[in-house]
C-alpha positions as CSV (number, residue, x, y, z in Angstrom):
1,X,96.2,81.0,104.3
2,X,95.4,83.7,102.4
3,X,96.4,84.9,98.6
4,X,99.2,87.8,99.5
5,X,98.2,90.9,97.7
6,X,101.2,92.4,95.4
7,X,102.8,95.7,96.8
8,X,101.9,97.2,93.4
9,X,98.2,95.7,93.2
10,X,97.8,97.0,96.8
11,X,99.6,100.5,96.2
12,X,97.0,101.1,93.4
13,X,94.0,100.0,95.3
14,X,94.9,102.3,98.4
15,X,95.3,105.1,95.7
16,X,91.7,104.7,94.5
17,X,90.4,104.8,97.8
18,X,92.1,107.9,98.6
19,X,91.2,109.4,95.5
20,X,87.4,108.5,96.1
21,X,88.1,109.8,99.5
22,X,89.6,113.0,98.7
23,X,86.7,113.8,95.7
24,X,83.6,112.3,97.2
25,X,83.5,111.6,100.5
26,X,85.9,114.8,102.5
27,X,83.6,117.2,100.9
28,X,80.5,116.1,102.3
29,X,81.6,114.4,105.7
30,X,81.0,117.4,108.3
31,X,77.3,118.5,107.0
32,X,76.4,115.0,106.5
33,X,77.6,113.8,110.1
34,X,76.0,117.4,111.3
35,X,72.9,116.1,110.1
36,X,73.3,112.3,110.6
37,X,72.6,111.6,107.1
38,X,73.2,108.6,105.5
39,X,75.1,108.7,102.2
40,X,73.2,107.2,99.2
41,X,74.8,108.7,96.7
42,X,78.8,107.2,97.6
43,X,77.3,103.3,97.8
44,X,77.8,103.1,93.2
45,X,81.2,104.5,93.7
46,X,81.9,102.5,96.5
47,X,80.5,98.9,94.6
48,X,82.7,100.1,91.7
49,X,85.4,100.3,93.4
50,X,84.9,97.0,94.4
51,X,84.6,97.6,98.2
52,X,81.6,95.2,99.0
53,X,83.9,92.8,98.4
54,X,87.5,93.2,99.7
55,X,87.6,90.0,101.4
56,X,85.3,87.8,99.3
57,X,87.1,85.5,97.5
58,X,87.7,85.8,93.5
59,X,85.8,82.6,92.8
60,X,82.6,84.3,94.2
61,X,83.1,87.5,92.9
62,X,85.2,89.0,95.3
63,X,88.5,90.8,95.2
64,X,90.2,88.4,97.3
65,X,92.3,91.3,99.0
66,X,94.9,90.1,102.0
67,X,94.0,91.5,105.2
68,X,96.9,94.4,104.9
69,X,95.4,95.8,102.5
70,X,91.8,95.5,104.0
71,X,93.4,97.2,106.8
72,X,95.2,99.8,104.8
73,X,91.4,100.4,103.0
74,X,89.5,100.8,106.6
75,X,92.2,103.7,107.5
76,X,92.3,105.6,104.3
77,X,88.2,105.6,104.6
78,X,88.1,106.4,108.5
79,X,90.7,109.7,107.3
80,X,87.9,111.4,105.6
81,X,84.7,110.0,107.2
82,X,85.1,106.7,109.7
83,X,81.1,106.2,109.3
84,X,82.1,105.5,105.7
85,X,83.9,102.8,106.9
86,X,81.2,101.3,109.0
87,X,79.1,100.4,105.4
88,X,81.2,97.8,104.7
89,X,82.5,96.9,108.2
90,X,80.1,94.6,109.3
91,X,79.4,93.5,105.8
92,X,82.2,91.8,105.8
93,X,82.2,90.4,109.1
94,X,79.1,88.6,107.3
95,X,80.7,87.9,104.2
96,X,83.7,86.2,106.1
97,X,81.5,84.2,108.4
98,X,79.9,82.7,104.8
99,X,83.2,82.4,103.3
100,X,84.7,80.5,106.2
101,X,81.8,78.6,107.7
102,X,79.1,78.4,104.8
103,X,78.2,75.7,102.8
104,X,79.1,75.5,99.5
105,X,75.2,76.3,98.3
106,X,75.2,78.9,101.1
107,X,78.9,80.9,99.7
108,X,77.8,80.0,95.6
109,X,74.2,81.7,96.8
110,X,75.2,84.6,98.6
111,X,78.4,86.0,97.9
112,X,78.4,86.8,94.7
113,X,75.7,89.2,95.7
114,X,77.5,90.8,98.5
115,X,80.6,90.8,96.4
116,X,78.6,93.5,94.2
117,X,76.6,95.2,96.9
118,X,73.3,93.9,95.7
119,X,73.2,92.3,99.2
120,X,74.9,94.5,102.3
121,X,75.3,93.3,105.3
122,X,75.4,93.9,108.9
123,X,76.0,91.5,112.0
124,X,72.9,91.2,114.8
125,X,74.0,89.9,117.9
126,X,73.8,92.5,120.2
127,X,70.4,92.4,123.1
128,X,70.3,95.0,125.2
129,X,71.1,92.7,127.8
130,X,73.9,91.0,125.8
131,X,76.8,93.4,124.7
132,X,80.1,92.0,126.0
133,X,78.8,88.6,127.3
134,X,77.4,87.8,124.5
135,X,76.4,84.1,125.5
136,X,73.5,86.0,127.2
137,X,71.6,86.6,124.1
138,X,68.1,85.5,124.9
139,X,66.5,85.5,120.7
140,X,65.5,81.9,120.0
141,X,65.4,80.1,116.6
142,X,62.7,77.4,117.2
143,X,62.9,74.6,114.5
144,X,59.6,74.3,112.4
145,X,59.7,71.5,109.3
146,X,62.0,73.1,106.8
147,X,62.3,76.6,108.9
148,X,62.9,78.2,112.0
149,X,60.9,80.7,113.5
150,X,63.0,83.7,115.0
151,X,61.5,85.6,118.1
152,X,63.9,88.2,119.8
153,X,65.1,91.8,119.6
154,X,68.9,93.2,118.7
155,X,70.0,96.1,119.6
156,X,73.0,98.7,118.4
157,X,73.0,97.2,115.0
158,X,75.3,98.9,112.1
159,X,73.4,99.2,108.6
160,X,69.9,98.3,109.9
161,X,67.9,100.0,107.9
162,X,70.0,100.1,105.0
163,X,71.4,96.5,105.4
164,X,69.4,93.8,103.6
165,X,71.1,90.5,105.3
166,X,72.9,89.6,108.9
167,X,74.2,87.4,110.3
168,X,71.7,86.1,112.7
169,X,72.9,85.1,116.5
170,X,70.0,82.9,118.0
171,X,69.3,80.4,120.8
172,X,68.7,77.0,118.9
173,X,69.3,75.4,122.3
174,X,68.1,77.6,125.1
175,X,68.7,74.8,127.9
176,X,72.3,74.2,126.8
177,X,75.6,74.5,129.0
178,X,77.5,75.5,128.0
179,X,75.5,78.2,126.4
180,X,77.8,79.3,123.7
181,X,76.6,75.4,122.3
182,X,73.3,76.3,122.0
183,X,73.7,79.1,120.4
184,X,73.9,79.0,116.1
185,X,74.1,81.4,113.6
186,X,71.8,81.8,110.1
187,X,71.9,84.3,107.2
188,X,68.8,86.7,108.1
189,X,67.2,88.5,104.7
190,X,65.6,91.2,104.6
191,X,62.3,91.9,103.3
192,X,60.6,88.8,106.0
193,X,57.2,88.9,107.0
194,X,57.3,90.0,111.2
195,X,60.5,91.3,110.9
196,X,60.6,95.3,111.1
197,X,63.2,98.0,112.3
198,X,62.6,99.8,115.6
199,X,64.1,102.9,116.6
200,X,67.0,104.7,115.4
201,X,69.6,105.4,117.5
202,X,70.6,109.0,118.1
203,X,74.4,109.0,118.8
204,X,77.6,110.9,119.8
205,X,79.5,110.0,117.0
206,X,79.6,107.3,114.3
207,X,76.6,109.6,112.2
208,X,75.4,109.4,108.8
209,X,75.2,105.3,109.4
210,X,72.3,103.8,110.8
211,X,72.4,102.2,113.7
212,X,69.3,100.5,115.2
213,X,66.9,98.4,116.7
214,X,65.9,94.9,115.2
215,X,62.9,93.3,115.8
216,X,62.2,89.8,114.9
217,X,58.3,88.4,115.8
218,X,57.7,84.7,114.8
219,X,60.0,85.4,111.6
220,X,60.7,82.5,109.5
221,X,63.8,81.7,108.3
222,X,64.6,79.1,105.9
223,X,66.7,76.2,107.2
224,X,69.1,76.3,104.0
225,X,70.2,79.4,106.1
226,X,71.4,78.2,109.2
227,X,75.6,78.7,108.4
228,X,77.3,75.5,108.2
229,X,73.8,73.6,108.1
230,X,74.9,72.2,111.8
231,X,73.4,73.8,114.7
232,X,75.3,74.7,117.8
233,X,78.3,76.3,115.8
234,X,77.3,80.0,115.5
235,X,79.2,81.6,118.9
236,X,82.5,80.6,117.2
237,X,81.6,81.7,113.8
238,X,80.5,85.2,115.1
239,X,83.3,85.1,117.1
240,X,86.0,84.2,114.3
241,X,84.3,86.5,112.0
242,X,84.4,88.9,115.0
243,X,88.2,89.1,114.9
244,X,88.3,90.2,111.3
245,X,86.2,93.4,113.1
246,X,88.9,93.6,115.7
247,X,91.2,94.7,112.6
248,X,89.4,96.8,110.5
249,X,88.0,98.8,114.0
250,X,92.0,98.9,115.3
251,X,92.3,100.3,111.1
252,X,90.0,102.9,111.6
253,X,91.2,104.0,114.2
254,X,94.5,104.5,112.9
255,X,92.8,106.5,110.3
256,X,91.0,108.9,112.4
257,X,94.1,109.5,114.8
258,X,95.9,110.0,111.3
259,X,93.6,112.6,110.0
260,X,93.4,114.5,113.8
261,X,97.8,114.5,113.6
262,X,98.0,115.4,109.7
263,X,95.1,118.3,110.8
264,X,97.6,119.2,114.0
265,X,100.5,119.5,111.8
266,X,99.1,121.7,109.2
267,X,97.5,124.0,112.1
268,X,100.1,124.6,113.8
269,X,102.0,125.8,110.6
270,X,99.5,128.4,110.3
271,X,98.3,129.9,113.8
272,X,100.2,132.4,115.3
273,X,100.7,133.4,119.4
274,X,103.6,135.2,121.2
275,X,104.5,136.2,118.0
276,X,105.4,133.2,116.4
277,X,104.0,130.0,114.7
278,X,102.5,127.4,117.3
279,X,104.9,125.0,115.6
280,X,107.8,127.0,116.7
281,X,107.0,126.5,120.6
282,X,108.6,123.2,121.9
283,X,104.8,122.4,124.3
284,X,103.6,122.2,120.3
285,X,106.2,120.0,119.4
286,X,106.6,117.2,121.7
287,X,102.4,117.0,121.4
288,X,103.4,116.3,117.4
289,X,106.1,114.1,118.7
290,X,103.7,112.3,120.9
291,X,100.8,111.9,118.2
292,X,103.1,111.0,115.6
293,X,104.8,108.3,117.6
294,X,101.9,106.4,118.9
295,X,100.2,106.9,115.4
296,X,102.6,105.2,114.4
297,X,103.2,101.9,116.5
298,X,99.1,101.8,116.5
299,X,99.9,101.4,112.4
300,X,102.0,98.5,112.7
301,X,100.4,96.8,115.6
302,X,97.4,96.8,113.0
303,X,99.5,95.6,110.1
304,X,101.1,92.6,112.8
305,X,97.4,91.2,113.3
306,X,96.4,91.3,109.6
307,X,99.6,89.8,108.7
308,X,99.0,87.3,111.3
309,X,95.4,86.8,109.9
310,X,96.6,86.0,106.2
311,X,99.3,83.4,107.3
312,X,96.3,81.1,108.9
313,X,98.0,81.2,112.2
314,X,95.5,81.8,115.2
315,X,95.4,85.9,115.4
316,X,93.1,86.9,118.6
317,X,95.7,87.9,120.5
318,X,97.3,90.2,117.9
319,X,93.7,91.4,117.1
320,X,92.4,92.1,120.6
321,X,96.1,93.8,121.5
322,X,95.6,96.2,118.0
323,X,92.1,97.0,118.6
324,X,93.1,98.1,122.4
325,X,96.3,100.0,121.8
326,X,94.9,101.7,118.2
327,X,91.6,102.7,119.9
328,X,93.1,104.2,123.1
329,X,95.6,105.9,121.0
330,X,93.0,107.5,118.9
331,X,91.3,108.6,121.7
332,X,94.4,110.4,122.9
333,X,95.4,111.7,119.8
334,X,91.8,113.0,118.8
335,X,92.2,115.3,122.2
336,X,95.4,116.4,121.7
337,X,94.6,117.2,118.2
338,X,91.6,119.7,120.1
339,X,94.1,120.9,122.3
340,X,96.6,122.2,119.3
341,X,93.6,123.7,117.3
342,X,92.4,125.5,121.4
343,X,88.9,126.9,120.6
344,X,88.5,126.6,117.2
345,X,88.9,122.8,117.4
346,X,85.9,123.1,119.4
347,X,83.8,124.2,117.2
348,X,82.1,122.5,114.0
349,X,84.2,124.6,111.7
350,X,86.8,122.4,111.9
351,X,86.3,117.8,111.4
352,X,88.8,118.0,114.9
353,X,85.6,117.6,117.2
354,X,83.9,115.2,114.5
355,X,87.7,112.9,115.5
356,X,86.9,113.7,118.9
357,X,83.5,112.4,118.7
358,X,84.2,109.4,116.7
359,X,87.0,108.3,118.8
360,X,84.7,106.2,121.5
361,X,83.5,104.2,119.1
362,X,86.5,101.8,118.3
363,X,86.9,102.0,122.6
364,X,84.1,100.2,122.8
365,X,83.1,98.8,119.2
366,X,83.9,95.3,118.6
367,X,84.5,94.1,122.0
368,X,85.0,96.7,124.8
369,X,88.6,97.6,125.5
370,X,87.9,96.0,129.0
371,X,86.8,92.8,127.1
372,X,89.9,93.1,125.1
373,X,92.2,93.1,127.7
374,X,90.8,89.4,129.3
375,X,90.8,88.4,125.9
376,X,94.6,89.7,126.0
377,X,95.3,88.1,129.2
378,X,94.0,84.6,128.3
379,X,95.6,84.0,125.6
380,X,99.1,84.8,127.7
381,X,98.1,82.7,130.4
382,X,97.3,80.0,127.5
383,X,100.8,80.9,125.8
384,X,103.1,80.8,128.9
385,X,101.4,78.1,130.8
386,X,104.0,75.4,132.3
């Protein structure tokens, strides 16, 4: 159970973000993105503000924020930049994993340090030949004394370069079977001698944050990191962890379909054709209708799984069905937002193709949406059985 944020406490922290949205981040989003830069100068703001450590709790440091208004943070980010987002999104995935799993050296060592941004974080369990099954993974952790040595290479990681510590997905068990219980999860820090960044991934969307290639060659890793000190246990940590992702990747998406309606709206106030306003014609107008509707039930479909998330009650269904609906709906809503603006929302005058680039990433971040809807029908199955 978690520590219910008041409406007023979480009123004035959604303002802040907006405010640092509005002032620091809108104004340099497109030529940033344009030029996949990554944007040094917002991280003081951003540990100000508190934001390395939303869901940290107060004893380490933390703000101890519900999981509304971690959502309600992810969207108002993701309106004026979603890669802004994406700094803190798999930090906390790690910082959750440490809070929930970690032993109490491991949570009194670490988060206080992510709380403050000293340490950011990142999550490596992607392989190139382990995305969705992610049981495949093939990077070992071999036991050595008082270490384990790490061989193995992730790929599509968020933060990187700029991260400093991951969560670590390894085989301590290679021969196990299941797999998932050979499989166990460790805090990785960064600098480690045979550990180096490979390339860096030119993308559609998603700019500005690097995204790369991990490489770990006989890297030790002290055994004091290995979450939970039990190995065996790291596919359901990542995967537990991996549910807080679910909502604050079904959040930004909310946020970008958000910005690509509120951009719709104030377009078609302005452009004229036959002779009137584009708001005036009724095709206009039911696309608003449209956008504004699904927007809307994407919102509070996000808002149903945090909820569900801060009451302790088992939320993967609620997750996977948020991340699904919010991500196909911002994918609809970014195009539609193109079609209102016609040419000009082609173009890179306008953030409506930046939303239109950005949109496949929460389709297929986290968890595909394919992935999401066996997770979906599972847990029916499980919930109707006879």
């Amino acid at each position: 159970m978690v520590t219910q944020t008041s409406e007023e406490a979480r009123k004035q922290i959604v303002s802040l973000v907006r405010d640092f949205v509005k002032r620091d981040v809108e104004p340099i989003a497109n030529s940033y993105d344009n030029e996949d830069i990554y944007p040094h100068e917002l991280i003081p703001t951003m540990c100000e503000l508190g934001l390395f450590g939303i869901n940290i709790p107060t004893e380490y440091g933390g703000m101890g924020l519900d999981f509304t208004t971690f959502a309600m943070i992810f969207e108002e980010l993701s309106k004026g930049w979603m890669s802004v987002s994406g700094i803190i999104g798999t930090h906390h995935i790690l910082s959750y994993i440490i809070s929930i799993h970690g032993t109490e050296e491991q949570k009194h060592r670490i988060l206080p340090k992510m709380a403050t941004g000293e340490i950011r974080g990142g999550l490596a369990l992607t392989e190139p030949e382990a995305g969705s099954d992610a049981q495949n993974i093939s990077t070992t952790a071999t036991k050595d004394g008082e270490e384990y040595v790490i061989n193995g290479r992730k790929m599509f990681i968020s933060n990187g370069d700029n991260g400093n510590a991951f969560a670590l997905m390894a085989k301590t068990d290679p021969n196990s079977n299941p797999r998932h219980r050979g499989i166990s999860c460790f805090i990785f820090e960064k600098p480690t001698e045979g550990f180096k960044v490979g390339q860096h991934l030119d993308k559609l969307g998603y700019r500005g944050l690097d995204t790369c290639e991990l490489i770990f060659d006989d890297c030790r890793v002290p055994a004091d990191n290995l979450i939970g000190g039990e190995e065996g246990r790291g596919f359901g940590q990542v995967m537990n962890g991996l549910e807080t992702g679910r909502i604050n990747v079904a959040a930004r998406a909310v946020g970008v379909a958000q910005a690509a309606l509120e951009a719709s709206v104030s377009y078609s106030k302005k452009r004229l054709a036959f002779g009137k306003l584009i708001s005036e014609h009724q095709a206009i107008q039911l696309k608003l209708a449209e956008m504004a509707a699904k927007v809307h039930a994407a919102r509070l479909m996000v808002y149903d799984a945090a909820s569900k998330k801060d009451s302790g009650e088992r939320n993967d269904l609620e997750a996977a069905m948020a991340k699904l609906f919010a991500s196909e709906v911002c994918g609809e809503v970014a195009m539609e937002a193109m079609r209102v603006h016609g040419g000009v929302g082609y173009t890179k005058d306008l953030p409506v193709e930046r939303y239109y680039r950005d949109a496949p990433l929460m389709i297929i971040g986290e968890g595909t949406n394919e992935i999401m809807k066996l997770v979906i029908a599972r847990r029916l199955l499980e919930k109707y059985s006879d």
